[in-house]
C-alpha positions as CSV (number, residue, x, y, z in Angstrom):
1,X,-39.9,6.9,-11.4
2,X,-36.4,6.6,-12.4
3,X,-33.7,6.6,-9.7
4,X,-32.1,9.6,-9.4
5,X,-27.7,9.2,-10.0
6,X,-25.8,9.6,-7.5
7,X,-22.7,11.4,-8.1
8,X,-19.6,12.4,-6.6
9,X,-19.0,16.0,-5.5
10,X,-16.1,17.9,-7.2
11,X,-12.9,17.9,-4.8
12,X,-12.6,21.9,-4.2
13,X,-9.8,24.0,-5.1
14,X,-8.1,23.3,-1.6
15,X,-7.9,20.0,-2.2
16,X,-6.7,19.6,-5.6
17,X,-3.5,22.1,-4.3
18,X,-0.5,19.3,-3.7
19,X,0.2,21.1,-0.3
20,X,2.4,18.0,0.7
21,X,5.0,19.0,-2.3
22,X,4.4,22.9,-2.2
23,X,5.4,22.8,1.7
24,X,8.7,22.1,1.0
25,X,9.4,23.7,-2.7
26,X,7.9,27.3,-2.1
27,X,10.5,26.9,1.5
28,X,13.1,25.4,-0.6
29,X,13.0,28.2,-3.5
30,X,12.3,31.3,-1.0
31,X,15.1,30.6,0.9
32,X,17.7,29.5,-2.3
33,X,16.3,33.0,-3.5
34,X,17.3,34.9,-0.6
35,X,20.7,33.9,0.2
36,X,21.3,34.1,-3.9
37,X,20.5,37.6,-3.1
38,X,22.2,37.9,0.0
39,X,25.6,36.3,-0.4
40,X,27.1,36.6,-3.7
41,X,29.1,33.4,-2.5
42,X,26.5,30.9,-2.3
43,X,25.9,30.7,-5.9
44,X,29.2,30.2,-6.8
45,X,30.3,26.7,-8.2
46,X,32.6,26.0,-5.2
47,X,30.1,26.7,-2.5
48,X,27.4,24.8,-4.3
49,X,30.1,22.0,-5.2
50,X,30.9,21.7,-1.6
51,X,27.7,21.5,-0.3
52,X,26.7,18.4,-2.5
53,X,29.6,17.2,-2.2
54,X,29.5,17.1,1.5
55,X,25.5,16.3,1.3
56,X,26.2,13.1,-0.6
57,X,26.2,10.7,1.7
58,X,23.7,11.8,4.1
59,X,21.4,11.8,0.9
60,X,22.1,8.2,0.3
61,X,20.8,7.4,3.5
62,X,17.9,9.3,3.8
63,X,16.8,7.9,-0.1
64,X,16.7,4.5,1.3
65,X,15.9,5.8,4.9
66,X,12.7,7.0,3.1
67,X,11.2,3.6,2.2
68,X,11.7,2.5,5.2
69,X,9.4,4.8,6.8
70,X,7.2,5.2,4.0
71,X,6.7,1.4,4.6
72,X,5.7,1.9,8.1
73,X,9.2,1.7,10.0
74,X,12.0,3.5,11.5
75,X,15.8,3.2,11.4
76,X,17.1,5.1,14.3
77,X,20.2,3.0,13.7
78,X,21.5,4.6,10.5
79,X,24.0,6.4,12.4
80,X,25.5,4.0,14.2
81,X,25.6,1.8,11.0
82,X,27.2,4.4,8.8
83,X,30.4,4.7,11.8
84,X,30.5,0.8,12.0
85,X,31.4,0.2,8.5
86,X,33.5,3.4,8.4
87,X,35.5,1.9,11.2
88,X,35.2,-1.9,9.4
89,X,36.4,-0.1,6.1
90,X,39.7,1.9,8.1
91,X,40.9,-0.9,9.6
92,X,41.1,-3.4,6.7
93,X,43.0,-0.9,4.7
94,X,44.8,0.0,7.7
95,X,45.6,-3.9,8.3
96,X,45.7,-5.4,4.6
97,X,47.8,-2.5,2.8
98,X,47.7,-1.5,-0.7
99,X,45.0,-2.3,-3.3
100,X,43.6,-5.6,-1.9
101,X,43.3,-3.3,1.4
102,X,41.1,-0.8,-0.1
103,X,39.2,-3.1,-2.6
104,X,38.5,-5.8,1.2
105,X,37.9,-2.7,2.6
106,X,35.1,-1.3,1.1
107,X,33.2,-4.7,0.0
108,X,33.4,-5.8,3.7
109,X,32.0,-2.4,5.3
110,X,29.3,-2.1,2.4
111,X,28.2,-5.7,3.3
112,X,28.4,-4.9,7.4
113,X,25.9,-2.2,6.5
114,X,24.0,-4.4,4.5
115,X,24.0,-7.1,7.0
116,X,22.7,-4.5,9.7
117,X,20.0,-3.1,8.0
118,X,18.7,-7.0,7.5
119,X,19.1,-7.6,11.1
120,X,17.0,-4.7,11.8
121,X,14.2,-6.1,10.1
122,X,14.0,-9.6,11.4
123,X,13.8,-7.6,14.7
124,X,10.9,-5.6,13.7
125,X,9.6,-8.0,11.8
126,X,9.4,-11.3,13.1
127,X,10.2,-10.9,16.7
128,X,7.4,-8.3,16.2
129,X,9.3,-5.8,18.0
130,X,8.7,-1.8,17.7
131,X,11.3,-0.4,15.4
132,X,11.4,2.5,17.4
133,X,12.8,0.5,20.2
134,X,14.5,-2.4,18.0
135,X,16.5,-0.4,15.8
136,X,17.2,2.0,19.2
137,X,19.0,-0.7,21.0
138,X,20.8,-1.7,18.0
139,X,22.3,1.6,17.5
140,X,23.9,0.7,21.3
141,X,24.9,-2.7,20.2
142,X,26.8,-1.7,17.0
143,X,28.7,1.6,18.8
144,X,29.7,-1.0,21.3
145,X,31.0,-3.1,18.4
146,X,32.3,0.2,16.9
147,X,34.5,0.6,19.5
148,X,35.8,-3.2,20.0
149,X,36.7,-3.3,15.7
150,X,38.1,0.5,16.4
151,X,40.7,-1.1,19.2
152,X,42.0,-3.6,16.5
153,X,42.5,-0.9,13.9
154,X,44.6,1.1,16.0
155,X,48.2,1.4,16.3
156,X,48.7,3.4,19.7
157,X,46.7,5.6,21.0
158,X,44.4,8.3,18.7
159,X,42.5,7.7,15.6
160,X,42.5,5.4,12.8
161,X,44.5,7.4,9.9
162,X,43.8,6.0,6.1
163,X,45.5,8.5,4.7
164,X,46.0,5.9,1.6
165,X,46.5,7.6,-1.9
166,X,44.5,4.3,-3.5
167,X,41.4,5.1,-1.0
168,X,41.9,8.8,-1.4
169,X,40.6,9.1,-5.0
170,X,37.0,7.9,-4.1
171,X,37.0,11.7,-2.4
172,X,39.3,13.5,-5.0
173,X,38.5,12.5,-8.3
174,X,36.1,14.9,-10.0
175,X,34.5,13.9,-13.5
176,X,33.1,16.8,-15.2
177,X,34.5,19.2,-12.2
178,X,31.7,17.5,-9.8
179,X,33.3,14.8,-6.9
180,X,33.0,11.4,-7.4
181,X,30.5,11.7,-4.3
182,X,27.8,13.9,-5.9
183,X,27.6,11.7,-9.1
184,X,27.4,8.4,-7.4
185,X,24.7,10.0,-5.0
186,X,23.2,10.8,-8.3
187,X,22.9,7.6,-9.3
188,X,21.5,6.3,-6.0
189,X,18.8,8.8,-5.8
190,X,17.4,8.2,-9.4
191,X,17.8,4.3,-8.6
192,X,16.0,4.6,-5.7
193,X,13.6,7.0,-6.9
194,X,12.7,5.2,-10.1
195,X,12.2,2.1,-7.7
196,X,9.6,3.7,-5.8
197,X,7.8,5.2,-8.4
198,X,7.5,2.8,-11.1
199,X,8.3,-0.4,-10.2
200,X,5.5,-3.6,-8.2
201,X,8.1,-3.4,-5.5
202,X,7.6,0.3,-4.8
203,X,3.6,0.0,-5.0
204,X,4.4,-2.3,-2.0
205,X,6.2,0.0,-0.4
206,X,3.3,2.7,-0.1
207,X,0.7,-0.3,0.9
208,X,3.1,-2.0,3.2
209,X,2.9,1.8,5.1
210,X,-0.5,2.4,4.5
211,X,-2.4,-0.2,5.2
212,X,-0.7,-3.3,6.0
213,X,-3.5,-5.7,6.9
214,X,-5.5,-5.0,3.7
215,X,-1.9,-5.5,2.0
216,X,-1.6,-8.8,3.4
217,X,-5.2,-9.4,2.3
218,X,-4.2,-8.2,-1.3
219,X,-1.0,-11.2,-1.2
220,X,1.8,-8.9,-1.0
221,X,4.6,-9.8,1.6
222,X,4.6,-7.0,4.0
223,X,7.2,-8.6,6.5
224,X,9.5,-8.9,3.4
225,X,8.9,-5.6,1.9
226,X,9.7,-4.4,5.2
227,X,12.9,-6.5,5.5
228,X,14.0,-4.9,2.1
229,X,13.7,-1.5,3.1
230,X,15.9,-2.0,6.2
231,X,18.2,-3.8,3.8
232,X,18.4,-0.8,1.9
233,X,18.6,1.7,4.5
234,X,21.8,-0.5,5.9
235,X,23.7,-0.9,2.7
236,X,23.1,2.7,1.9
237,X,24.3,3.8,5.6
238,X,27.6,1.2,4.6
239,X,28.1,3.1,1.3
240,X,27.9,6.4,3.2
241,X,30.9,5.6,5.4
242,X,33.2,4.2,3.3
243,X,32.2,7.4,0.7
244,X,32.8,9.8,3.7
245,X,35.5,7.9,5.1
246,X,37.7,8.9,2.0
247,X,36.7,12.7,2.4
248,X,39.1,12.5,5.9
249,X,42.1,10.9,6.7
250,X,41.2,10.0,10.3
251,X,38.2,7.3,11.0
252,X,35.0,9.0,12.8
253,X,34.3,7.3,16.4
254,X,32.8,9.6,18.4
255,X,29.0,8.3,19.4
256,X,28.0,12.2,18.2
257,X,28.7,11.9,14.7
258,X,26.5,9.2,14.5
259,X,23.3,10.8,16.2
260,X,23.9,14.1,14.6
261,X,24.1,12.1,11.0
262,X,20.2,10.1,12.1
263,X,18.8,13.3,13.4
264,X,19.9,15.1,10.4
265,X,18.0,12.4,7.9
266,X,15.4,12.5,10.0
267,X,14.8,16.1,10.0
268,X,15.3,16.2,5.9
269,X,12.8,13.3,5.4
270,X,10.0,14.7,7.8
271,X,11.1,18.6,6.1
272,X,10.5,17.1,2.6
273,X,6.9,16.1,3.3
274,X,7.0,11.9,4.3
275,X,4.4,10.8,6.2
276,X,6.3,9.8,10.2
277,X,2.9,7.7,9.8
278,X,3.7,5.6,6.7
279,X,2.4,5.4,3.3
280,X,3.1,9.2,2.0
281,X,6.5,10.3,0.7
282,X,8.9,10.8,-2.2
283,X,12.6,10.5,-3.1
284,X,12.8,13.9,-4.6
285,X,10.9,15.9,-1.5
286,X,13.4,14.0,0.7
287,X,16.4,15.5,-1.3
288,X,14.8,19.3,-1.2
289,X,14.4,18.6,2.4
290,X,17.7,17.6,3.0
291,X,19.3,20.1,0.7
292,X,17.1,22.7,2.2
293,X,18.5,22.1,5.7
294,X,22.1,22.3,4.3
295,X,21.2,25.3,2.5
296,X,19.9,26.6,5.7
297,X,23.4,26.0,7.3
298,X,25.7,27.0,4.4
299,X,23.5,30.4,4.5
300,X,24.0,30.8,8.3
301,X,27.3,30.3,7.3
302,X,28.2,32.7,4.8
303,X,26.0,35.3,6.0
304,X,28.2,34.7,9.7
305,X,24.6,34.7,11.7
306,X,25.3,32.8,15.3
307,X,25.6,29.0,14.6
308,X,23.4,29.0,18.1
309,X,20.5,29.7,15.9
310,X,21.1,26.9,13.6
311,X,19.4,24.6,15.8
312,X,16.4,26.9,16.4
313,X,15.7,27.4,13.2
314,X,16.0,23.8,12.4
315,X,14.1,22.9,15.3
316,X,11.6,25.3,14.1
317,X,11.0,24.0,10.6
318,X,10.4,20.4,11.8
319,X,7.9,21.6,14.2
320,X,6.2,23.4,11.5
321,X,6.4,20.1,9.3
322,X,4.8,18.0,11.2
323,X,1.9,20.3,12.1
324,X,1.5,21.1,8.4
325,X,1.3,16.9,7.9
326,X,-1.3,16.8,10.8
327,X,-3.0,19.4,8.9
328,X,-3.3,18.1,5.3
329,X,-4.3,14.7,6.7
330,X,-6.9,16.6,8.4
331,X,-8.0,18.4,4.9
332,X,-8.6,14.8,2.8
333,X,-11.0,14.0,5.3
């Protein structure tokens, strides 16, 4: 008698649907809808220029704060990164003067954040310690640090004001009509996305997250892919706050600004669909995500609901998120 083939059974309908990506588009594109309909305002090109222009930083770092969670970490650090090289960045140009001040300037802040983010990784990495809690008490250790480079900047008491014409233009200039933010945001985003998608290194990114002891049994470097990621997430947190730094004459130190920016990426990544877990996420779902929350604000906004709900409804959708990632993990099974 011949053996009868074994075959697979056909995935049903359910589990064909890509519920990860609709759970942020069909969000994303009822709510655009509605406030197009609802305030004539928010489809104008100055609101929507606005909005990406002031969304361009925070999506640098949550593109690069993506890979690090989809590689199995955290950065809760991000924050306090993105004000350290702000303050780095202020004070050279404060200190130095002229062209040399702003070209020092930004190279030495971009490199601080760099610097951070590989710091963060030999913590996590090789000391082997959580990056929940490592990346935590470095987010004290570099406000401290903040403050101390903040106290060198200044000339009296208040802020540190770069209110420098040759710094200024990173924030004014507008190729095309769209700020110089938004395009080089642009640019990071396909970068990044293109390096996750197509590239070995971005395959290593997803195992790293997924499964890192069969990783390690397959040869690929997971302590190293993991160090890059942080890398990344640091030197896009330093580009951040030299690009926002421009947008306002006065240097951000205040510890809220820099938990309100982490929670903020946060919230976009885990509203866009990435895995808290590891091993599940995209570039592009992170930008929806992101966008969608600043949608959700710029509608509040023009539509002059009480900001008090803001955070209810934000609070709200993450909750939702996460349940609905609990829930499709629970459906592939």
């Amino acid at each position: 008698m011949s053996t009868p083939v074994q075959t697979q059974p056909t995935p049903t309908l359910a589990r064909r649907i890509p519920w990860r990506s609709l759970a942020i588009v069909v969000p994303f594109l009822a709510v655009f809808i509605a406030l197009s309909v609802g305030s004539p305002a928010f489809l104008s090109f100055q609101n929507v220029g606005n909005v990406l222009d002031r969304q361009s930083g925070i999506l640098i770092v949550a593109a690069a704060s993506t890979l690090v969670i989809i590689a199995g970490g955290i950065d809760l650090s991000i924050g306090a990164t993105y004000m350290f090289t702000a303050v780095i960045c202020g004070t050279l140009i404060v200190k130095v003067g002229g062209v040399p001040g702003v070209i020092l300037g930004i190279t030495v802040g971009v490199l601080a954040g760099l610097l951070v983010g590989i710091v963060n990784g030999l913590i996590s990495t090789y000391l082997k310690v959580n990056p929940l809690i490592a990346t935590l008490a470095m987010s004290f250790i570099i406000l401290g640090a903040t403050k101390l480079v903040s106290q060198f900047g200044k000339q009296g008491v208040g802020q540190i004001r770069v209110d420098f014409p040759e710094f200024r233009w990173l924030a004014t200039t507008k190729p095309l009509g769209v700020s110089l933010p938004t395009w080089i945001a642009f640019v990071v985003l396909v970068i990044l996305g293109v390096v996750l998608w197509r590239t070995t290194f971005g395959r290593y990114v997803y195992a790293a997250g997924g499964n890192s002891e069969a990783a390690r049994l397959a040869g690929i470097r997971v302590g190293f892919v993991r160090i890059s990621t942080f890398a990344l997430a640091g030197l896009a947190a330093g580009m951040a706050g030299v690009i926002d730094l421009a947008r306002t004459p006065s240097v951000p130190e205040n510890d809220a600004i820099a938990t309100t920016l982490t929670f903020t990426v946060l919230a976009g990544i885990v509203v866009g669909g990435t895995s808290i877990l590891g091993g599940e996420g995209a570039i592009w779902r992170t930008v929806l995500g992101i966008l969608f929350i600043a949608m959700l604000y710029n509608g509040f906004t023009l539509l002059r609901i009480d900001p008090l709900f803001q955070g209810i409804a934000l609070g709200v959708i993450i909750l939702l998120a996460v349940g609905f990632d609990a829930w499709s993990k629970l459906r592939r099974r």
